[in-house]
C-alpha positions in Angstrom: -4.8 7.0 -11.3 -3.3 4.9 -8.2 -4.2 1.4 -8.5 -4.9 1.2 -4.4 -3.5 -2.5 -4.0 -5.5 -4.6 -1.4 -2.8 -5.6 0.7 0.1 -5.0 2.5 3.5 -6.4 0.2 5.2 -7.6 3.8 2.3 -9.2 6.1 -0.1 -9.5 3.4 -2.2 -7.4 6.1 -6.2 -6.9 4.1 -5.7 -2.6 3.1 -9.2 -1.6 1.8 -9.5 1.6 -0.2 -10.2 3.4 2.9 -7.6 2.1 4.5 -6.0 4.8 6.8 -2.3 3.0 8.0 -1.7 2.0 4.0 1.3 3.5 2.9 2.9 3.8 -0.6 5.8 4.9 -2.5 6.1 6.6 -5.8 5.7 3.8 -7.5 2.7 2.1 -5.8 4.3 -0.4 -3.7 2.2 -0.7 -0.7 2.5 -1.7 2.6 0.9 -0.9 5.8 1.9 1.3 8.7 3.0 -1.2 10.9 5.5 -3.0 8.6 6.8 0.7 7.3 7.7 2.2 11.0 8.9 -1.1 12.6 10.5 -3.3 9.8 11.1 -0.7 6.6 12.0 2.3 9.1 9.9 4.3 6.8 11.9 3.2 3.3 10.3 1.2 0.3 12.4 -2.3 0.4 11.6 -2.3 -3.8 13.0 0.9 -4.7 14.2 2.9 -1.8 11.8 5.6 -1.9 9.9 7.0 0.9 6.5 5.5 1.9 3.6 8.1 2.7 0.0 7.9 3.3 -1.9 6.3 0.8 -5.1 9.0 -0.2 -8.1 7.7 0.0 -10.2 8.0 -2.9 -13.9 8.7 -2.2 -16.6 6.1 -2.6 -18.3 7.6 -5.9 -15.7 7.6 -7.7 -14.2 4.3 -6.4 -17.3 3.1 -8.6 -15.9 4.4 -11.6 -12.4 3.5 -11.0 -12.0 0.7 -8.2 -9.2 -0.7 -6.5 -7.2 -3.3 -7.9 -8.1 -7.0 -6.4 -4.7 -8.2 -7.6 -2.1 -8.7 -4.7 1.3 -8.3 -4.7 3.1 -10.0 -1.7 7.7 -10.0 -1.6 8.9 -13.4 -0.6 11.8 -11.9 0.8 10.2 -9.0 3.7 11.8 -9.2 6.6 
């Protein structure tokens, strides 16, 4: 289950659930589009990976399994 982190890890930019410019690798680092086309150039800073399209998980069952509130911000994003 993907843990849909509430921000962006560059520009700390809000990324709700429904969030359609949140990106993510496959390890659930997240940032939005924005930082990933002008500042990543479409790679994951943490791991190298690629960044895609985050899915976004429909409203009922973001009642039974909701996106984390804890956000995770690098110090060092260009």
């Amino acid at each position: 289950m993907l843990t849909l982190r509430p921000n962006c890890e560059c520009c700390n930019k809000d990324l709700p659930p429904d969030a359609l410019d949140a990106r993510i690798c496959t390890y659930e680092c997240t940032f939005c589009a924005t930082c990933v086309e002008t500042v990543l150039k479409g790679v994951c800073p943490n791991c190298s990976g690629e960044l895609v399209r985050r899915p976004i998980r429909p409203a009922a069952a973001l009642l039974k399994h909701p996106a984390s509130t804890e956000r995770v911000l690098r110090k060092d994003c260009p």
